[in-house]
C-alpha positions, 0 to 999 in steps of 0.5 A: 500500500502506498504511504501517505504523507502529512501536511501542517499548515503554520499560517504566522508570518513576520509581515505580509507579502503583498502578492499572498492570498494564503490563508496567513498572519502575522506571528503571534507569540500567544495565538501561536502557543494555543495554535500548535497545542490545537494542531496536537490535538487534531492529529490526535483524533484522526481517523486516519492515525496508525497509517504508514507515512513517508513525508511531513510538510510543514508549510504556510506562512512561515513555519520556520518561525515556530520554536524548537519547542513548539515543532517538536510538540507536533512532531511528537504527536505525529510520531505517536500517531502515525507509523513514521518510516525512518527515511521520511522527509520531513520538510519545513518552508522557510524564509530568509532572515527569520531563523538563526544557526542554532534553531536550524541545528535545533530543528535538524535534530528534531529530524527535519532534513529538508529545507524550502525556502523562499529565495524569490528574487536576489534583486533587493528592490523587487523584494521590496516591491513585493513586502518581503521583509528579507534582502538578497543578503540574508538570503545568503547568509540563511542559506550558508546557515541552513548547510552548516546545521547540516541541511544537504537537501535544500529547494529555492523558490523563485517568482518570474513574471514580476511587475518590472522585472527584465529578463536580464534581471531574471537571469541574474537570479537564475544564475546566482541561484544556480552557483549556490547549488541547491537541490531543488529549484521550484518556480512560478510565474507571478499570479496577480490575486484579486484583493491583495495589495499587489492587485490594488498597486496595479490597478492604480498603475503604482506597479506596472502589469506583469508581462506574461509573454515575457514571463514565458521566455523567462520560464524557457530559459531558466530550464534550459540553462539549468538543464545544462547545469545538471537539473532535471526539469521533472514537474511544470513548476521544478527542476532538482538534482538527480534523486532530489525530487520533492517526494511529499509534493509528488504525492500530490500528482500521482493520487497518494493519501496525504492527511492536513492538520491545521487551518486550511489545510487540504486532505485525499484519502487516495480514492475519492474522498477530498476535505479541507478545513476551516481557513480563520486561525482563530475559528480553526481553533474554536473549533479543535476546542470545542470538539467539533470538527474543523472540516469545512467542505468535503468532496466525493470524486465520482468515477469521471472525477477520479480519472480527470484528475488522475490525467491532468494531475498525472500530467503536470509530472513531465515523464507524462502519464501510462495510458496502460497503467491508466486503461488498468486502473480505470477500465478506460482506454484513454486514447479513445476516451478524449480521442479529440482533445488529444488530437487537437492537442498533439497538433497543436504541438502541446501534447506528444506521446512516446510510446505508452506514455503521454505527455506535455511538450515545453509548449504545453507545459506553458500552456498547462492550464488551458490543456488541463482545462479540456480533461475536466 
């Protein structure tokens, strides 16, 4: 059976970026302690406690602001609660600035072994357009930090597409990410959220719009030198070193169980059942006190759902999806069933197969949504 991985949503931040429509605030030293003994205690009461697991993801906000105390409580539930392989990774996101070399050595020895961390841009005046309370420079010394506490699997985050942003700019970052040498890269393309600042700064023309068509080039060129430079681009978004793929998010595109705790935070049973829960901290938290369940909204895939999914999820991952694993799990014939979207995709230079794999070209994979779009 296949091993389930773990999410725990911390949703404190130092400040707010203005690009973020996460569910975040800022860090509270007394919301946090009542928090994280909340999130003991849902992990307590899962249904899904005694599973085997293979990877926890601490993500947010900004986990790395927890103390050792605190992240040494929840992992403590969960080891007391679910079947933990000893060669799980167990990974926190991190920003910049927001940790000193003994609370990263701290959290290494509570087995924490893989670090995300949010590089965004080396660029000091982009951070600062976009309300991130680092500089390229605590990036630097965070990073040299996270190596001497013994972190050797490390993942960058970098945004392209920023308001301004040339592409000359964007392959400086590219370039000084690449001499750092980090596992794992993951990158995205500016996504412009209604309601957040940065929304509003562009309405009023404080910003400049992001360039989209510029951003694609951007997206090409960052995975073409760093596939020169020994990258395997594997997911739309990420690219690693050889054997450095993130195995928790993978979970997410090839159909594992993975369970979330904390507020926010999404759940799949593996099958067809999806949940989440309550996104306000504070409501999150009445809820866990009072005994009643924090899920808000629940799902059941139904047949078509669970083989949609499993294509343009599948699909996100660039070695593509089996038809004839696919045709096994589903009793379906894949190539039959969207016969002409397929098509149209193939001609269209978006989609490629290659034997009995399907698969996004580059092209494709810029055009992603609009090709998953069709399989929903």
């Amino acid at each position: 059976m296949t091993s389930a991985g773990l999410y725990i949503h911390i949703p404190f931040c130092r400040s707010r970026c203005s690009y973020c429509d996460f569910a975040t605030g800022l860090y509270q030293g007394e919301l946090a302690e009542t928090y994280v003994r909340a999130v003991v205690d849902e992990i307590a009461t899962s249904q899904y406690r005694g599973a085997s697991v293979d990877t926890v993801y601490f993500g947010g906000g900004t986990p790395s602001l927890l103390t050792p105390v605190q992240l040494e409580l929840i992992l403590a539930a969960v080891r007391r609660q679910f079947n933990i392989d000893s060669r799980s990774e167990i990974t926190m996101e991190m920003n910049p600035g927001t940790v000193t070399r003994d609370q990263l050595r701290a959290f290494r020895d509570l087995g924490v072994n893989r670090a995300s961390f949010g590089a965004q841009t080396f660029d000091d005046a982009e951070l600062a357009k976009l309300g991130r309370s680092h500089t390229a420079s605590d990036t630097l010394k965070t990073f040299h930090e996270l190596r001497a506490a013994g972190f050797d699997n490390v993942s960058f985050d970098l945004i392209a597409g920023l308001p301004g942003q040339t592409l000359d700019g964007w392959k400086r970052n590219v370039e000084r990410s690449l001499e750092l040498e980090p596992e794992h890269l993951s990158f995205y393309l500016l996504e412009v959220h209604s309601g957040t600042p940065l929304a509003e700064h562009i309405r009023r023309g404080l910003q400049p719009v992001p360039d989209e068509d510029l951003a694609a080039v951007m997206y090409e060129w960052m995975i073409e030198r760093a596939g020169e430079t020994g990258y395997e681009h594997y997911e739309i978004s990420n690219l690693c070193k050889p054997g450095f793929s993130s195995r928790h998010n993978t979970k997410y595109w090839t159909g594992a169980p993975y369970y979330g705790f904390g507020c926010s935070s999404h759940s799949f049973d593996g099958h067809a059942r999806r949940w989440s829960n309550q996104r306000d901290v504070q409501r999150y938290v009445d809820s866990i006190q009072g005994g009643v369940s924090p899920v808000v909204e629940e799902q059941e895939l139904t047949a078509a759902d669970q083989r949609a999914e499993a294509l343009f999820l599948g699909m996100r991952m660039m070695r593509g999806v089996d038809v004839r694993e696919y045709s096994e799990l589903f009793g379906v014939d894949l190539r039959a069933e969207h016969r002409d979207e397929l098509d149209r995709f193939c001609e269209a230079g978006l989609v490629e197969f290659d034997g009995d794999l399907i698969r996004l070209t580059r092209n494709g994979a810029l055009m992603s949504n609009e090709v998953f779009a069709a399989f929903v």
